[in-house]
PLY file of the C-alpha trace (Angstrom):
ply
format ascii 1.0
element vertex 156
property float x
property float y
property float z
element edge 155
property int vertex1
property int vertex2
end_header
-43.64 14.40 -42.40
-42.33 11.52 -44.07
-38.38 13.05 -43.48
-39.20 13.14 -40.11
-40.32 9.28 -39.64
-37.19 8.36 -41.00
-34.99 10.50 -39.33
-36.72 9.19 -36.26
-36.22 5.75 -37.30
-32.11 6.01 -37.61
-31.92 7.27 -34.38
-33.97 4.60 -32.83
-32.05 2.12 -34.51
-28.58 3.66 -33.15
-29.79 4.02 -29.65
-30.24 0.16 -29.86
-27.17 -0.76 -31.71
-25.16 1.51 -30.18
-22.39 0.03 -27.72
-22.88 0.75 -24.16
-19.82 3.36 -23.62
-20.39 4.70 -20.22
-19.34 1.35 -18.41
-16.28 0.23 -20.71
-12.78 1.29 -20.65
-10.45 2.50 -23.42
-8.59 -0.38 -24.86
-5.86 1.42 -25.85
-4.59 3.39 -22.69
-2.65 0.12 -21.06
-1.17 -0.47 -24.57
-0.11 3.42 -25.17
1.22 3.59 -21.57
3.53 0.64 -22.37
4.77 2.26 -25.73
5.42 5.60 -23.73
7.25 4.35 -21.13
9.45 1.51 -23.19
9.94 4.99 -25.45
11.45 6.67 -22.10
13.57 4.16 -21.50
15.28 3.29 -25.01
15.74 6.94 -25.33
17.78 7.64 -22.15
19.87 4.56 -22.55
22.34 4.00 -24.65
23.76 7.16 -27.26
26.92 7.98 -28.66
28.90 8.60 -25.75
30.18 12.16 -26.45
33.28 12.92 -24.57
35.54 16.21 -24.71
39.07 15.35 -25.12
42.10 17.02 -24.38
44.61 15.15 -25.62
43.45 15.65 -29.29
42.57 13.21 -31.81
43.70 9.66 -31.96
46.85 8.72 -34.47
45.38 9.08 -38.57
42.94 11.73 -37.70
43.59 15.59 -38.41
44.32 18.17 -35.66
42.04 20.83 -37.59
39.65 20.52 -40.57
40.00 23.83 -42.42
36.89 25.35 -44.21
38.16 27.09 -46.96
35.28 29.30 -47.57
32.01 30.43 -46.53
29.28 27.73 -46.17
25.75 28.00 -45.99
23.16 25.75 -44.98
19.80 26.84 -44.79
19.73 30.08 -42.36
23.54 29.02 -41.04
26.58 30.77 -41.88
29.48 29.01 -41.26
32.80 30.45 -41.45
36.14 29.73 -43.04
38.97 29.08 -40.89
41.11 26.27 -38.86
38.57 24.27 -36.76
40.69 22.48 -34.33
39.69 18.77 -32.55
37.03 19.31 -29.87
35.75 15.81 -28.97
34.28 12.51 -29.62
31.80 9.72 -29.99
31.27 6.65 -31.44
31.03 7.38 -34.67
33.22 9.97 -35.49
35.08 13.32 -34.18
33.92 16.95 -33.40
36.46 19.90 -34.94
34.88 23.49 -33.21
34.33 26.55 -34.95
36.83 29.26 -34.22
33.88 32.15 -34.66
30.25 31.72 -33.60
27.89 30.45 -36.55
25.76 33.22 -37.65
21.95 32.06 -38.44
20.11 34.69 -40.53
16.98 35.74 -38.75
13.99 38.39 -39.03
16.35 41.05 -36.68
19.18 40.33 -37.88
21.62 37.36 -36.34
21.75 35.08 -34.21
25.27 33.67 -32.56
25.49 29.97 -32.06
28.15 27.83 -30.99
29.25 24.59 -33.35
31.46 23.05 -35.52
32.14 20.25 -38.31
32.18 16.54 -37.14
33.86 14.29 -39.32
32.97 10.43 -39.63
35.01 7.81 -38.13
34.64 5.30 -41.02
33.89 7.50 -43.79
36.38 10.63 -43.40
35.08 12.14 -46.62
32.08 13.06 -44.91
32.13 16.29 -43.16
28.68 17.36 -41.80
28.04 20.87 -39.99
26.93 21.02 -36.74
25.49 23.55 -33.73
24.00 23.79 -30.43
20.14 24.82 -30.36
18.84 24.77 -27.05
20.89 22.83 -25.06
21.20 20.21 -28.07
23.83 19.55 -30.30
22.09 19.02 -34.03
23.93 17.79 -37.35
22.50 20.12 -40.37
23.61 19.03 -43.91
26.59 17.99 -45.71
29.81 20.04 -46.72
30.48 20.29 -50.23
33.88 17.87 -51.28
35.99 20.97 -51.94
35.10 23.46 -49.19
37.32 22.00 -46.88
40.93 20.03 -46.00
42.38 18.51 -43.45
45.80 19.41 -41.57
47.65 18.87 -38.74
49.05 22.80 -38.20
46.72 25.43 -37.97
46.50 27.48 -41.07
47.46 31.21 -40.68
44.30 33.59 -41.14
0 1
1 2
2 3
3 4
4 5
5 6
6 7
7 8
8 9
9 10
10 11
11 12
12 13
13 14
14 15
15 16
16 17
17 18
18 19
19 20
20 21
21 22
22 23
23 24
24 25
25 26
26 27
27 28
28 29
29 30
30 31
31 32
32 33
33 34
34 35
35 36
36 37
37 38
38 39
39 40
40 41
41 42
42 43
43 44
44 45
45 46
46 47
47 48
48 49
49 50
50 51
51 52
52 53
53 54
54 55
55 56
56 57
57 58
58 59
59 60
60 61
61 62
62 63
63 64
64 65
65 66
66 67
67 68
68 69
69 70
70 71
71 72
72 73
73 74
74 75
75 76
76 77
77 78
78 79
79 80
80 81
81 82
82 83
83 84
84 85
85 86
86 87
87 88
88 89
89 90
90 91
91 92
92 93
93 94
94 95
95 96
96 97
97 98
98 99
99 100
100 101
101 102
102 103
103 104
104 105
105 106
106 107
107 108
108 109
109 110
110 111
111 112
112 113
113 114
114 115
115 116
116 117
117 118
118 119
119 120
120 121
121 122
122 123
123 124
124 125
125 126
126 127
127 128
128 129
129 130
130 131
131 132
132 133
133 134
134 135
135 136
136 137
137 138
138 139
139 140
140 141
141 142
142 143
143 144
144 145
145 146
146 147
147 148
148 149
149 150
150 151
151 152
152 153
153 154
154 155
């Protein structure tokens, strides 16, 4: 009995200290709505510009960045071969793959489309890239070593 009393007791004493939540309003649904919409709008403005380019790369850059060898990031296979200039952004240059990047799944593999983009300030960095769904996405780094750059196509 005496369990009982006192359970009896906390609830009384929350049913009178309790805040009155049928009548008041969220406060944080004008603030969230704010944040999601100034989210919208930073994220469709501005970017890096990417542009395809015919004429090929500006003076100082490389026609092609050769892979040397096989790379591997993760589930992507990336061959070796001449990847020749593609396009551009802001911050550095797009070489394309001349095979489709393999990624290693469950069936089997998968084709994708991609490249190596190469920075603008810091040449020496080389970083893979591909198109997932619609998106182009940088994955990793390449190894100093696994690659060179040249202005003729290398022969196969």
């Amino acid at each position: 009995m005496a369990t009982m009393r006192k359970f009896h007791r906390a609830n009384c004493r929350a049913a009178i200290f309790a805040p009155n939540l049928e009548n008041r309003r969220p406060r944080w649904a004008p603030g969230s709505f704010v944040f999601a919409l100034a989210l919208l709008v930073t994220s469709c403005t501005g970017g890096k510009h990417f542009e395809i380019v015919a004429e090929g790369p500006p003076s100082g850059m490389p026609q092609y960045v050769v892979v040397t060898k096989a790379t591997q990031i993760a589930t992507l296979h990336f061959p070796p071969g001449s990847y020749p200039f593609y396009a551009r952004d802001d911050r550095g240059y797009y070489y394309r793959s001349p095979h489709p990047i393999l990624e290693r799944v469950a069936g089997g593999a998968y084709p994708l489309k991609g490249g190596v983009y190469v920075l603008r300030q810091k040449p020496s960095v080389v970083r893979p890239f591909v198109y997932r769904a619609g998106a182009l996405t940088h994955v990793g780094r390449l190894k100093y070593g696994t690659y060179e750059f040249q202005n003729e196509p290398s022969l196969p």
